[in-house]
C-alpha positions, 0 to 999 in steps of 0.5 A: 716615446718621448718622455715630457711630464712630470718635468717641474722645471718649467713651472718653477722656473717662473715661480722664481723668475717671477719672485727675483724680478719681484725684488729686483723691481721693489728694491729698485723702488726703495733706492729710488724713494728711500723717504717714503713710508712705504720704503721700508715695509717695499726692503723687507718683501724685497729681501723676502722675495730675493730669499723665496727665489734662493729656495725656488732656485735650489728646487728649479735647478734639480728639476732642470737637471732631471730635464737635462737627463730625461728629455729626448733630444737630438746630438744638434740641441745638446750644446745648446743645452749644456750652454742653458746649464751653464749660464743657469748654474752661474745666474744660480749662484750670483742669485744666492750669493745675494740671498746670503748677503741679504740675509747675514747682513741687509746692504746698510745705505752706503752700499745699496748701491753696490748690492744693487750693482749686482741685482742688475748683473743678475737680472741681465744674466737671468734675462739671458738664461731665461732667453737661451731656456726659452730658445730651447723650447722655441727654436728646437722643441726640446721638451714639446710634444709635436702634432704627429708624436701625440697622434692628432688625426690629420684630416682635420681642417680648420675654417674660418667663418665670414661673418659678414 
């Protein structure tokens, strides 16, 4: 039996794809357009979405490391695996880093743009976990249940109608 749910990963993995790229975007907003009135209420969600995604991120990592030790899978997808880990791990631990800085001292006007120097290093490898993770389920499978593992009857067709 191949052994799918409850695997949290996925759903919180978007939780905290979606809460970084949500500070990402409003940080970016704010470096632009540091004059505007809204800048300073955009910082302060931005840093509260950077600080969500750091806890979202503990939680998304043990789930990840439940899927990595629960799910079936073959000897051809385990390096691929282990190479999503990795990548995870690493993008885990820029991503609080940031939560640190944030929350022990909010980057002062000089260094924004270090701070957000780094916000791009991290989005880009958040976009490549994301992709390898992604790759995972696409090209390989790993944790879906295929038509002939969860018995759909095969004598189903499907017709498609004219509606001339």
């Amino acid at each position: 039996m191949i052994n799918i749910l409850p695997n949290w990963h996925p759903i919180l993995v978007h939780f905290t794809i979606a809460l970084y790229t949500t500070s990402f975007l409003l940080y970016f907003f704010v470096l632009i357009y540091p004059e505007r009135s809204w800048a300073r209420p955009c910082l302060t969600t931005a840093y509260v979405n950077l600080w969500l995604g750091g806890i979202f991120t503990v939680l998304t990592v043990i789930a990840g490391f439940y899927a990595f030790s629960t799910i079936d899978h073959s000897k051809v997808v385990h390096e691929p695996m282990q190479i999503h880990r990795n990548w995870a791990l690493g993008n885990a631990f820029i991503w609080w880093g940031l939560a640190l800085w944030a929350a022990i001292k909010r980057p002062e006007k000089n260094l924004r743009i270090v701070f957000f120097f780094f916000l791009i290093v991290a989005m880009a490898m958040l976009t490549i976990t994301g992709l390898k993770g992604g790759e995972l389920v696409y090209r390989y499978g790993v944790g879906v249940k295929t038509i002939d593992k969860i018995g759909i009857d095969d004598n189903h067709r499907y017709h498609k109608h004219n509606t001339h």
